[in-house]
N, CA, C and O atoms as a Tinker XYZ file with bonds, in Angstrom:
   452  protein
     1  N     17.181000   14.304000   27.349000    73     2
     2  CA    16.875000   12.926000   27.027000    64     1     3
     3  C     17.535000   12.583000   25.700000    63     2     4     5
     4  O     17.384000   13.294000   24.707000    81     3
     5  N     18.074000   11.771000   25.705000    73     3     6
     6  CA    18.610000   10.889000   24.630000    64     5     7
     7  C     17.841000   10.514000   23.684000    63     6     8     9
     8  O     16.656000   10.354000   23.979000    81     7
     9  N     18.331000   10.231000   22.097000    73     7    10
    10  CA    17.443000    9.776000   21.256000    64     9    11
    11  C     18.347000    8.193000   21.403000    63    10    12    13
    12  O     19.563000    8.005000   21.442000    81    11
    13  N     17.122000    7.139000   21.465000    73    11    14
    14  CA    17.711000    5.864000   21.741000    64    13    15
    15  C     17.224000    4.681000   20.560000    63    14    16    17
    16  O     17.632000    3.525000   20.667000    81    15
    17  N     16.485000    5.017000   19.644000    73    15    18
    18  CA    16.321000    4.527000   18.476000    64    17    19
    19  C     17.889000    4.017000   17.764000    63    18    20    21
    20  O     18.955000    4.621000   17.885000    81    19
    21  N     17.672000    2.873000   17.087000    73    19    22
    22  CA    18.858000    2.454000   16.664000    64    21    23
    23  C     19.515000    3.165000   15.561000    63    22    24    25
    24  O     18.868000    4.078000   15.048000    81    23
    25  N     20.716000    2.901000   15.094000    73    23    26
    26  CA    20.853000    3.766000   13.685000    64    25    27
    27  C     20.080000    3.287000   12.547000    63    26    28    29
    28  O     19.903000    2.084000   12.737000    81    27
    29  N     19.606000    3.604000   11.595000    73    27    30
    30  CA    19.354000    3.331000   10.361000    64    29    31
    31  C     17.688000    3.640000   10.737000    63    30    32    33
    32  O     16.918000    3.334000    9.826000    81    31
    33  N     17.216000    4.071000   11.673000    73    31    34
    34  CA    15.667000    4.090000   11.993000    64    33    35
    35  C     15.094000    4.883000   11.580000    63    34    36    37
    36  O     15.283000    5.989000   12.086000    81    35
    37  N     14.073000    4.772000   10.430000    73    35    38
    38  CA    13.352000    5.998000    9.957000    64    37    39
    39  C     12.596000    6.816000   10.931000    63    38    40    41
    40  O     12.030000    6.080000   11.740000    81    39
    41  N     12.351000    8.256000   11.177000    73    39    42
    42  CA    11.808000    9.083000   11.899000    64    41    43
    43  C     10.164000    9.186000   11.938000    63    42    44    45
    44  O      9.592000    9.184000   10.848000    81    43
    45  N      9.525000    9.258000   12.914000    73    43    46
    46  CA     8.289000    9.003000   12.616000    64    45    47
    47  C      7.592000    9.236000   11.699000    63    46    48    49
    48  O      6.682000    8.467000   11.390000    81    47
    49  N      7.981000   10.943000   10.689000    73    47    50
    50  CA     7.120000   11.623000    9.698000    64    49    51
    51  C      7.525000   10.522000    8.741000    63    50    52    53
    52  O      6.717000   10.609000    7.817000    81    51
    53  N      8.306000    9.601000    8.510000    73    51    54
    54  CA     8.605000    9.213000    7.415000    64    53    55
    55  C      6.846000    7.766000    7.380000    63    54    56    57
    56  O      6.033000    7.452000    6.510000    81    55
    57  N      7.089000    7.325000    8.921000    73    55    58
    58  CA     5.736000    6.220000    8.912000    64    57    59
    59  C      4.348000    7.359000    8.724000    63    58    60    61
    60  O      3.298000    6.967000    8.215000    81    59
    61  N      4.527000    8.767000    9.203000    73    59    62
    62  CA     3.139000    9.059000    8.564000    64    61    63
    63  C      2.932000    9.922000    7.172000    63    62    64    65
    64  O      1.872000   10.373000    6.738000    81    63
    65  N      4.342000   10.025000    6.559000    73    63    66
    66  CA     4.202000   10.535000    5.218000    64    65    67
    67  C      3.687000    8.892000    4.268000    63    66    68    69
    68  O      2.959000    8.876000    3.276000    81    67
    69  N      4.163000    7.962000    4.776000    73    67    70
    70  CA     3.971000    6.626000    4.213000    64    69    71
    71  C      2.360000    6.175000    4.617000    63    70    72    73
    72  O      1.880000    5.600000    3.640000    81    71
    73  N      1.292000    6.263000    5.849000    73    71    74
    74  CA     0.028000    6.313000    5.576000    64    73    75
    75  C     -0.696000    7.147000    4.869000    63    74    76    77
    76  O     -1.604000    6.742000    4.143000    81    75
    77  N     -0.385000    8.407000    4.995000    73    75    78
    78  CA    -1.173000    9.250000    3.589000    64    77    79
    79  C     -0.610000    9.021000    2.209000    63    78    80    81
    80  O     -0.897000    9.736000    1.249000    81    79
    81  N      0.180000    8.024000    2.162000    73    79    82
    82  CA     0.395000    8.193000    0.938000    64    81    83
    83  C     -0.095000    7.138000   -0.360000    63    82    84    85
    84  O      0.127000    5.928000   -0.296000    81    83
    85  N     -0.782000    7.773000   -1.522000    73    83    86
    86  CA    -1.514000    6.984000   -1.845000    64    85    87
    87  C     -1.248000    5.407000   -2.575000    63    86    88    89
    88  O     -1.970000    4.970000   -3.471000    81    87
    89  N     -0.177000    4.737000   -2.051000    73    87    90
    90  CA    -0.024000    3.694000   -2.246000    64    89    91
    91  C      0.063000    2.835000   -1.196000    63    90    92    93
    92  O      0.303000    1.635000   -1.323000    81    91
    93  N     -0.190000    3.603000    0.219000    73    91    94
    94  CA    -0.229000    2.688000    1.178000    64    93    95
    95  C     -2.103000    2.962000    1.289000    63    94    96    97
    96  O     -2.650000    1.866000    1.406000    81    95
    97  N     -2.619000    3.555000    1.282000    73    95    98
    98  CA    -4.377000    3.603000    0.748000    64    97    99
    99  C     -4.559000    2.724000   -0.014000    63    98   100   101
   100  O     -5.453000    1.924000    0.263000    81    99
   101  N     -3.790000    2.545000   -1.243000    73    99   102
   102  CA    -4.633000    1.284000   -2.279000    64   101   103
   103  C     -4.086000    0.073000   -1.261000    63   102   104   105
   104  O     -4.963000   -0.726000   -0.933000    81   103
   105  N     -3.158000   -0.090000   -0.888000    73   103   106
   106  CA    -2.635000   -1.315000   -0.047000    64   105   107
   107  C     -4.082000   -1.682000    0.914000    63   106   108   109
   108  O     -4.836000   -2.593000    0.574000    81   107
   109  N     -4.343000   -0.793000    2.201000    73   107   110
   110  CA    -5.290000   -0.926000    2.618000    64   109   111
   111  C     -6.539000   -1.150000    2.055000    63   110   112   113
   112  O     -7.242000   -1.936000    2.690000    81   111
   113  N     -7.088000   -0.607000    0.884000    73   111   114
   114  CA    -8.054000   -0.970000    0.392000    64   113   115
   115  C     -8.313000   -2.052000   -0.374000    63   114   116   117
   116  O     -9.475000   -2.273000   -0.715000    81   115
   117  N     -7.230000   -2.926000   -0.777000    73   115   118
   118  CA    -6.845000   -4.146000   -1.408000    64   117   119
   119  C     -7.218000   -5.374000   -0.413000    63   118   120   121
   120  O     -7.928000   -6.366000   -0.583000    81   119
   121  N     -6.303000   -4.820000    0.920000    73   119   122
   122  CA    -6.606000   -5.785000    1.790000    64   121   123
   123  C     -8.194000   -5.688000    2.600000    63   122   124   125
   124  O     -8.808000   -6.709000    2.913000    81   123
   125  N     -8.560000   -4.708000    2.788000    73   123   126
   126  CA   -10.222000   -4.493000    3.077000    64   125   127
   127  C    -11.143000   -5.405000    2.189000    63   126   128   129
   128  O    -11.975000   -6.207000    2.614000    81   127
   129  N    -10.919000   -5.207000    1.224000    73   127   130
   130  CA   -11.778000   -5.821000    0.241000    64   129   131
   131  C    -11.876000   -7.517000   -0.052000    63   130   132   133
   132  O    -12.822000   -8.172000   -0.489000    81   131
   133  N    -10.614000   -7.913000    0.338000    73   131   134
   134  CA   -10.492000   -9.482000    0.570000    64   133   135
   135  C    -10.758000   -9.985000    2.030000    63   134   136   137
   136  O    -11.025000  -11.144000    2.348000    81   135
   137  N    -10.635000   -8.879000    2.876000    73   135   138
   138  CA   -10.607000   -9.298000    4.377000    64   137   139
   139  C    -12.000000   -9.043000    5.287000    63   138   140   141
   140  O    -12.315000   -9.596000    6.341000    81   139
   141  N    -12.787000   -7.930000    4.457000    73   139   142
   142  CA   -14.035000   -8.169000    5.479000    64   141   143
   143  C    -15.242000   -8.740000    4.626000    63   142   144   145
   144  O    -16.157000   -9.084000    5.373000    81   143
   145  N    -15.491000   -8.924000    3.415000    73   143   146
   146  CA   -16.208000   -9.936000    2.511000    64   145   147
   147  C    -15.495000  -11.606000    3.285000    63   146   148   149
   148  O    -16.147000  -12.068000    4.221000    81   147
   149  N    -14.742000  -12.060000    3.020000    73   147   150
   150  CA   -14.345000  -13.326000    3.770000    64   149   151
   151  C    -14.595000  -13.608000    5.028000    63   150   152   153
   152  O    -14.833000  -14.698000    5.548000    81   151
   153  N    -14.507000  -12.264000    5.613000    73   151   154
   154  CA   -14.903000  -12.543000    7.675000    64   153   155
   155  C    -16.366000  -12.539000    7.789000    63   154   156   157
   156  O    -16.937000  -13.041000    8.757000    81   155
   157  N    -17.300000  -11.686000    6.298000    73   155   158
   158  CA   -18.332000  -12.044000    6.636000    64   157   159
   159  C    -19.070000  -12.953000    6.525000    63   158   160   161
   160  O    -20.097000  -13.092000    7.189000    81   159
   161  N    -18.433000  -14.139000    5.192000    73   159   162
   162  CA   -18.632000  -15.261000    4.729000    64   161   163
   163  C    -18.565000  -15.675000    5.513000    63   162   164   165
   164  O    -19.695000  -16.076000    5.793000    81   163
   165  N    -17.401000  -16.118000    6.794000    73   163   166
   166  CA   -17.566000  -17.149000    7.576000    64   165   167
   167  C    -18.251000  -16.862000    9.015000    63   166   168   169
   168  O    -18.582000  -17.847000    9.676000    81   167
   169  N    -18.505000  -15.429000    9.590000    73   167   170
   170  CA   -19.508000  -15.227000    9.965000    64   169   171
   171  C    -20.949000  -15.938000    9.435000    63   170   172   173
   172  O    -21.770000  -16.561000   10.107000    81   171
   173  N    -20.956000  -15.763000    8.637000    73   171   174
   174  CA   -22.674000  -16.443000    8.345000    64   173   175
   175  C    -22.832000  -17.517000    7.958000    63   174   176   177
   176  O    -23.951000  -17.937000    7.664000    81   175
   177  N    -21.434000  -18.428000    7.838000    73   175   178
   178  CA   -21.296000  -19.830000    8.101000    64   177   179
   179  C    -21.282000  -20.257000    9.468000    63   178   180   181
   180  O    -21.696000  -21.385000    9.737000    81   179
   181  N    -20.755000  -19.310000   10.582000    73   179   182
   182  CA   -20.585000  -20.163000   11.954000    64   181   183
   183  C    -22.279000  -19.933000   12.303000    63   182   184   185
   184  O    -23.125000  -20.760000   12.645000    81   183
   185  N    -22.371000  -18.672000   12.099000    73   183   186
   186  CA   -24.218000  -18.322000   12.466000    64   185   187
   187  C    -25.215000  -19.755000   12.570000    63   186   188   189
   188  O    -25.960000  -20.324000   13.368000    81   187
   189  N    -24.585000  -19.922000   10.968000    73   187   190
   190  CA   -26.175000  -20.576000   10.663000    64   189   191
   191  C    -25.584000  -22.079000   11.131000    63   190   192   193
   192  O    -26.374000  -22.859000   10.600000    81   191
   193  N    -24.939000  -22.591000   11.603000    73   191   194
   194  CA   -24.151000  -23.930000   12.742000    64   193   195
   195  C    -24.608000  -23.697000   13.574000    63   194   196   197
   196  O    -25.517000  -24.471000   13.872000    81   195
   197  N    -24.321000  -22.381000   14.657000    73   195   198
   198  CA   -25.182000  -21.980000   16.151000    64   197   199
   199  C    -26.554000  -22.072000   15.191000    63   198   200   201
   200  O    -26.702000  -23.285000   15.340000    81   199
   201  N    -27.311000  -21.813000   14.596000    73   199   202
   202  CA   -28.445000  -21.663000   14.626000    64   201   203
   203  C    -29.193000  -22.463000   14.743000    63   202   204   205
   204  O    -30.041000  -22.730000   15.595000    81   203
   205  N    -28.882000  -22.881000   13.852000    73   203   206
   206  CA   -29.442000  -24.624000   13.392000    64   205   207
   207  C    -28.790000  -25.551000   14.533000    63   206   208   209
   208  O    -29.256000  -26.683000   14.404000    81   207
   209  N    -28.081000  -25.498000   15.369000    73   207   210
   210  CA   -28.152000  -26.763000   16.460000    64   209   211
   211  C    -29.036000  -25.877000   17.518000    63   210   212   213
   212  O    -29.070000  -26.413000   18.626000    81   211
   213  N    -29.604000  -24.908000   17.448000    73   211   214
   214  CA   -30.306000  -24.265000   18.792000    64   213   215
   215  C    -31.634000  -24.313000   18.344000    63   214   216   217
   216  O    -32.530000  -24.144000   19.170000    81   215
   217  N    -31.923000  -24.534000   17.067000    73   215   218
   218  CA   -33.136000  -24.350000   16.596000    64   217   219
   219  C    -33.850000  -25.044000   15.830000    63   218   220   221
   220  O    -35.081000  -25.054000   15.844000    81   219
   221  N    -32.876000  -25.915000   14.829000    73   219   222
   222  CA   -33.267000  -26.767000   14.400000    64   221   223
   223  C    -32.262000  -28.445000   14.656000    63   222   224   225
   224  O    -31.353000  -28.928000   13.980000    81   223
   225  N    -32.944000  -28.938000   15.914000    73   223   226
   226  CA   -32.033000  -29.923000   16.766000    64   225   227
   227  C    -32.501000  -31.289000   15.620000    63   226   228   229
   228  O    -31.617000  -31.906000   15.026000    81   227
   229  N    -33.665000  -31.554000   15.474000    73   227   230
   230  CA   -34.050000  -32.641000   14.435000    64   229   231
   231  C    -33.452000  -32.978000   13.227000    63   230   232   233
   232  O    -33.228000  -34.058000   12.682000    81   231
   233  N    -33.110000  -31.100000   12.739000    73   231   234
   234  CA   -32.491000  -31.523000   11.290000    64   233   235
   235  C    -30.727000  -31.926000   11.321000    63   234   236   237
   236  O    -30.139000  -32.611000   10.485000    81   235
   237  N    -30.037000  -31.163000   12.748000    73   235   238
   238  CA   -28.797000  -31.598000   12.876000    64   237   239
   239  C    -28.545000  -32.896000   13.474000    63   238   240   241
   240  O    -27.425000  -33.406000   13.513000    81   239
   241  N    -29.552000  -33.400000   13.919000    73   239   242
   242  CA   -29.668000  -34.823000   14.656000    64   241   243
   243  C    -29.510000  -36.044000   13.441000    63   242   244   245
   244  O    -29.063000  -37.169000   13.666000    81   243
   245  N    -30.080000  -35.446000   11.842000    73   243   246
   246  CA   -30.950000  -36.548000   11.256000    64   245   247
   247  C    -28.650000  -36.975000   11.115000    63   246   248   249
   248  O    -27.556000  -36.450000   11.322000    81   247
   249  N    -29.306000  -38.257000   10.626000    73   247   250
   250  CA   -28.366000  -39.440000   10.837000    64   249   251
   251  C    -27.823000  -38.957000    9.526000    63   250   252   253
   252  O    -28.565000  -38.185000    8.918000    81   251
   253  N    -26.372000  -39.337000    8.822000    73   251   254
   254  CA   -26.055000  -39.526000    7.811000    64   253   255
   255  C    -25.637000  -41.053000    7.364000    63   254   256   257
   256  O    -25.855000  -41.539000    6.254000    81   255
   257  N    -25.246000  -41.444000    8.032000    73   255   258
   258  CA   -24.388000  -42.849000    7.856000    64   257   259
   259  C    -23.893000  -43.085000    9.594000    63   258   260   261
   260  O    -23.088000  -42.318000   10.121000    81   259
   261  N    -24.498000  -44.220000   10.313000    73   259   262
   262  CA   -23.952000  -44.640000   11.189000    64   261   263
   263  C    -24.086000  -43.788000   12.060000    63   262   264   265
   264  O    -25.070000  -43.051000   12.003000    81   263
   265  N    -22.884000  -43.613000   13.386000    73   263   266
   266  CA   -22.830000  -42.711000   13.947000    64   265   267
   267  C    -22.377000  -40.833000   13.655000    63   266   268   269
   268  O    -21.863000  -39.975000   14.373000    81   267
   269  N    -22.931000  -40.852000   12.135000    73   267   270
   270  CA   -22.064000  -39.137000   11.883000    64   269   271
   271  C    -23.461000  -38.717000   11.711000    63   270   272   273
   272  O    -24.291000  -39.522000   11.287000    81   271
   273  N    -23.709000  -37.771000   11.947000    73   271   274
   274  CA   -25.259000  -37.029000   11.933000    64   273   275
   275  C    -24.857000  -35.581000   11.358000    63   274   276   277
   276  O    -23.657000  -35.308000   11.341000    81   275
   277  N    -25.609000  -34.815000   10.976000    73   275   278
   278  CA   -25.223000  -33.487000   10.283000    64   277   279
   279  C    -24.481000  -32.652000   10.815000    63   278   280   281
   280  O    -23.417000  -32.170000   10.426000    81   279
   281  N    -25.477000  -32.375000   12.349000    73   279   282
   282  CA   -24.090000  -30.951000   12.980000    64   281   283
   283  C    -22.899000  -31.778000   13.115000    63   282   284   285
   284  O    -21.877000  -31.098000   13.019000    81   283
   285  N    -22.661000  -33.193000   13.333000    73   283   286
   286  CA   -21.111000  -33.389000   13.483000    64   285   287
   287  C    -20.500000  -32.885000   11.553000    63   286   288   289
   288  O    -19.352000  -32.485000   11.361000    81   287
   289  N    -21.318000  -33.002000   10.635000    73   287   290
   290  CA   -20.292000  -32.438000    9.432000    64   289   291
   291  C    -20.360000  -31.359000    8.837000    63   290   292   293
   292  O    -19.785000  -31.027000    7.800000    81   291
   293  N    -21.343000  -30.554000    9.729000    73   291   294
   294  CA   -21.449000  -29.117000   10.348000    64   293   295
   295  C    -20.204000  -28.574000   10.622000    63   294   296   297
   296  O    -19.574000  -27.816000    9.884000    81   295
   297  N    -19.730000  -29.170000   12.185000    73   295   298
   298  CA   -18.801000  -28.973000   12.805000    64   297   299
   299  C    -17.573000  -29.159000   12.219000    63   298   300   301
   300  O    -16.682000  -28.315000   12.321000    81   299
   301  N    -17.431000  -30.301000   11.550000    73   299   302
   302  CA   -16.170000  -30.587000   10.704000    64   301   303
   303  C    -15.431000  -29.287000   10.247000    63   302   304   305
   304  O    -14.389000  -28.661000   10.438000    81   303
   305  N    -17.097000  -29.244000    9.216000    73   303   306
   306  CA   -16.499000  -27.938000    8.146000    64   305   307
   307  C    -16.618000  -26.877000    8.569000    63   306   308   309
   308  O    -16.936000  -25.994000    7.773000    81   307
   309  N    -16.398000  -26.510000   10.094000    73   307   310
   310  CA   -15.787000  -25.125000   10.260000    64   309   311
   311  C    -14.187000  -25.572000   10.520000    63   310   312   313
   312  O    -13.365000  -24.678000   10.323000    81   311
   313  N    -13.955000  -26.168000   10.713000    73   311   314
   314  CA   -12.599000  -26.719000   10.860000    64   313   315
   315  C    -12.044000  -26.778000    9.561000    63   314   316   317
   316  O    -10.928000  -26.264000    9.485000    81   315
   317  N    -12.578000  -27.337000    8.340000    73   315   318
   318  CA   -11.774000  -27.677000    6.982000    64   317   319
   319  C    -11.999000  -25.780000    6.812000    63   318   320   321
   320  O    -10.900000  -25.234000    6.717000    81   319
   321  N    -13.224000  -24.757000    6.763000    73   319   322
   322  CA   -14.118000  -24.003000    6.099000    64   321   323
   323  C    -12.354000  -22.655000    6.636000    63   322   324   325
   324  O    -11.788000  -21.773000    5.990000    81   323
   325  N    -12.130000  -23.204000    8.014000    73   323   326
   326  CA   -11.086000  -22.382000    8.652000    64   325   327
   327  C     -9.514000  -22.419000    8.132000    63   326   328   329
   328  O     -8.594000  -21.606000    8.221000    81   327
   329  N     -9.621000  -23.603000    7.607000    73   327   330
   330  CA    -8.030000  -23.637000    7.243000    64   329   331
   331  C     -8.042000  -23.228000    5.577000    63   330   332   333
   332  O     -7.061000  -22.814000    4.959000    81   331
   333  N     -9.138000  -23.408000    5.130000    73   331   334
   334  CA    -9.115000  -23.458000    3.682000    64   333   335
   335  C     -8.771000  -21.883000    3.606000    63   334   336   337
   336  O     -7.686000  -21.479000    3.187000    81   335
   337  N     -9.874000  -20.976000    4.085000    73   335   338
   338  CA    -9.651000  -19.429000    4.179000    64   337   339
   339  C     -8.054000  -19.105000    4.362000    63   338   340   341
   340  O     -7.341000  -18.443000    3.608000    81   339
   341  N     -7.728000  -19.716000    5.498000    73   339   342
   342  CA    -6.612000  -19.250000    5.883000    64   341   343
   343  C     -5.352000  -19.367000    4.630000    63   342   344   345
   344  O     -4.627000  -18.513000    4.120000    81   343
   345  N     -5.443000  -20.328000    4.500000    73   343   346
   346  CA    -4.501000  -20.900000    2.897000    64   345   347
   347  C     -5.230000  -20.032000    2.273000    63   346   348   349
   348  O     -4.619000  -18.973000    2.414000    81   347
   349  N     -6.404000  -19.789000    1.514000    73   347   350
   350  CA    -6.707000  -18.749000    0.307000    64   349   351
   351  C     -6.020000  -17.500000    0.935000    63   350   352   353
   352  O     -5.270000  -16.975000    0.112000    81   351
   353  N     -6.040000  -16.928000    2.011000    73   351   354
   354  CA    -5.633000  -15.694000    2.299000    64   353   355
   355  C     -4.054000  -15.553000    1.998000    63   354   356   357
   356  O     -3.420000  -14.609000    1.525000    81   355
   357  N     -3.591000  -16.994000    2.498000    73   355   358
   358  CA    -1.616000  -16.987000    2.799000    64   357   359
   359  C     -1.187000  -16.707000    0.895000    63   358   360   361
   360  O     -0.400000  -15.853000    0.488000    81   359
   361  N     -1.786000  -17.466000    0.226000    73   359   362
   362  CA    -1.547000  -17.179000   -1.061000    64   361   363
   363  C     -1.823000  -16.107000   -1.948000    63   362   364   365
   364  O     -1.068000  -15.663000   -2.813000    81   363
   365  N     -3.642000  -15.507000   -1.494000    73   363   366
   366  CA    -3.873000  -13.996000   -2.048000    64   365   367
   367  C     -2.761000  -13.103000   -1.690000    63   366   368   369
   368  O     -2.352000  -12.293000   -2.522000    81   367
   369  N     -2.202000  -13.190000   -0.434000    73   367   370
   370  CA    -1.598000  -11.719000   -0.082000    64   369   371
   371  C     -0.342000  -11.883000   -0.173000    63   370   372   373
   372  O      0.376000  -10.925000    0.115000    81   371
   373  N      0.268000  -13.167000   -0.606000    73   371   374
   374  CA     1.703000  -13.582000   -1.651000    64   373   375
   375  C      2.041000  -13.007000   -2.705000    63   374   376   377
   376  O      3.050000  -12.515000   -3.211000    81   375
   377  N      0.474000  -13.251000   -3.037000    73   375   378
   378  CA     0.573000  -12.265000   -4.558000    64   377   379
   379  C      0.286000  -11.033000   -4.584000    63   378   380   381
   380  O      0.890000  -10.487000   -5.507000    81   379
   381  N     -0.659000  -10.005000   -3.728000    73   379   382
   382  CA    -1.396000   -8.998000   -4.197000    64   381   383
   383  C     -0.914000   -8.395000   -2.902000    63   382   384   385
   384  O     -0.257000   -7.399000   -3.205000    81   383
   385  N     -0.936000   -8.506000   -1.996000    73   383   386
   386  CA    -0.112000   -7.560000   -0.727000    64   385   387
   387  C      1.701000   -8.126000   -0.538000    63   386   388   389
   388  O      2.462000   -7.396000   -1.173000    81   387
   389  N      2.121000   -8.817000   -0.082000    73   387   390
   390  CA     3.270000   -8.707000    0.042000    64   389   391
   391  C      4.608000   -7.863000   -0.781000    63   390   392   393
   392  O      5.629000   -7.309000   -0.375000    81   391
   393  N      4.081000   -8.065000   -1.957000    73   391   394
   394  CA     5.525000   -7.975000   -2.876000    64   393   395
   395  C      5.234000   -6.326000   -2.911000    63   394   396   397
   396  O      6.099000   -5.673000   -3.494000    81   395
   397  N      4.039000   -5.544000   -2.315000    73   395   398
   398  CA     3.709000   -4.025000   -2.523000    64   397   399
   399  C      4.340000   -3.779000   -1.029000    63   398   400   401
   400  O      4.766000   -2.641000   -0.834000    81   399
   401  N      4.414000   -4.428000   -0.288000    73   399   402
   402  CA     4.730000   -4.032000    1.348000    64   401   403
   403  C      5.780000   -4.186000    1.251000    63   402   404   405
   404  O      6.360000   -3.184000    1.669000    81   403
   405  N      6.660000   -5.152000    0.808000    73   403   406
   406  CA     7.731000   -4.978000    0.739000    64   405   407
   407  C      8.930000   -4.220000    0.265000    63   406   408   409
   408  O     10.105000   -4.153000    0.623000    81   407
   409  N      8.041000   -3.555000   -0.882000    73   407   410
   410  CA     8.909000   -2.493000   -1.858000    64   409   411
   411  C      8.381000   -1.161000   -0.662000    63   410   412   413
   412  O      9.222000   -0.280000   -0.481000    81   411
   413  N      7.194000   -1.051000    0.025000    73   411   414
   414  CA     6.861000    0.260000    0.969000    64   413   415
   415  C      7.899000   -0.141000    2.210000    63   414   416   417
   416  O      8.153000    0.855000    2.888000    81   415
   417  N      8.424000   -1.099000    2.580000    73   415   418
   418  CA     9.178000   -1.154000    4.196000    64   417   419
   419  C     10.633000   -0.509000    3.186000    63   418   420   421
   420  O     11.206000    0.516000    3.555000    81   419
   421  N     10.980000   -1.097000    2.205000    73   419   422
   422  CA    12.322000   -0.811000    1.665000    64   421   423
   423  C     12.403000    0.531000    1.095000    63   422   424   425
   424  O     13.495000    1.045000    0.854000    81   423
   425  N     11.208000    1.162000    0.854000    73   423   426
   426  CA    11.063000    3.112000    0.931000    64   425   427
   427  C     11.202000    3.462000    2.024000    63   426   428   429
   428  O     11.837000    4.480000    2.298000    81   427
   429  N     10.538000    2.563000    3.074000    73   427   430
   430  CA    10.707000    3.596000    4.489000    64   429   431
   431  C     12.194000    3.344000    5.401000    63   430   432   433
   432  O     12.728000    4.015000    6.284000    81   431
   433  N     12.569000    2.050000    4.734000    73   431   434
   434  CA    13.954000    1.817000    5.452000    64   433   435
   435  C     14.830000    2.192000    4.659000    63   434   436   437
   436  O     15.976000    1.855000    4.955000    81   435
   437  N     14.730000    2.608000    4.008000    73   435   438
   438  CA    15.703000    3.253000    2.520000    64   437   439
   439  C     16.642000    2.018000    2.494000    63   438   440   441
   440  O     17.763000    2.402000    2.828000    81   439
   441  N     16.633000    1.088000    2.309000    73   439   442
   442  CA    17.425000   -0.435000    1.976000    64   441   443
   443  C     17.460000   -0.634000    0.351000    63   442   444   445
   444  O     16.725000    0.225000   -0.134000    81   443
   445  N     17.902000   -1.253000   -0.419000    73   443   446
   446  CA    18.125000   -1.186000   -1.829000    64   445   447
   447  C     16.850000   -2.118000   -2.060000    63   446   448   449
   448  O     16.667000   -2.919000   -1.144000    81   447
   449  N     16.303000   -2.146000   -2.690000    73   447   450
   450  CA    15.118000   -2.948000   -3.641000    64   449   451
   451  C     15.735000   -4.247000   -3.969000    63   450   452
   452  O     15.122000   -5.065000   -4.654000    81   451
């Protein structure tokens, strides 16, 4: 059998000398630390939306102005609550993951810095 990998392709030990190694660990633990605190934030923002329209129908009913009543600005703000995260994330990991991943793909592709 043929090796059919292209030229310039790092060999597998090189992707698992690069997970044990302890700068792809702080990488992961950088991104852990921003990524499951935030998923749980908005976990217990969508929660308490299901909750409160299953349980408390009166208080999402009460009126605000006209036709907008609470769960509709409930509902809104998982929509604003979703994009906002998403933008805080696109910019955290601009700064604090990318520019480290990028110097680790250009170790493992041996490409110039």
């Amino acid at each position: 059998m043929s090796d059919t990998r292209p030229a310039g392709d790092p060999d597998l030990t090189t992707y698992r000398d690069v997970q044990l190694s302890p700068d792809f660990s702080d990488l992961r633990r950088r991104f852990r630390r921003f990524v499951f605190p935030m998923t749980a934030l908005f976990l217990v923002w969508y929660f308490l939306y299901v909750l409160l329209a299953a349980y408390a129908p009166g208080f999402m009913s009460h009126k605000v102005g006209g036709n907008i009543n609470v769960a509709l600005l409930f509902g809104l703000g998982q929509f604003v609550s979703t994009f906002a995260i998403t933008m805080i994330y696109v910019r955290w990991a601009d700064r604090r993951i990318d520019p480290d991943a990028e110097r680790m793909r250009h170790q493992i592709e041996g490409e110039p810095k």
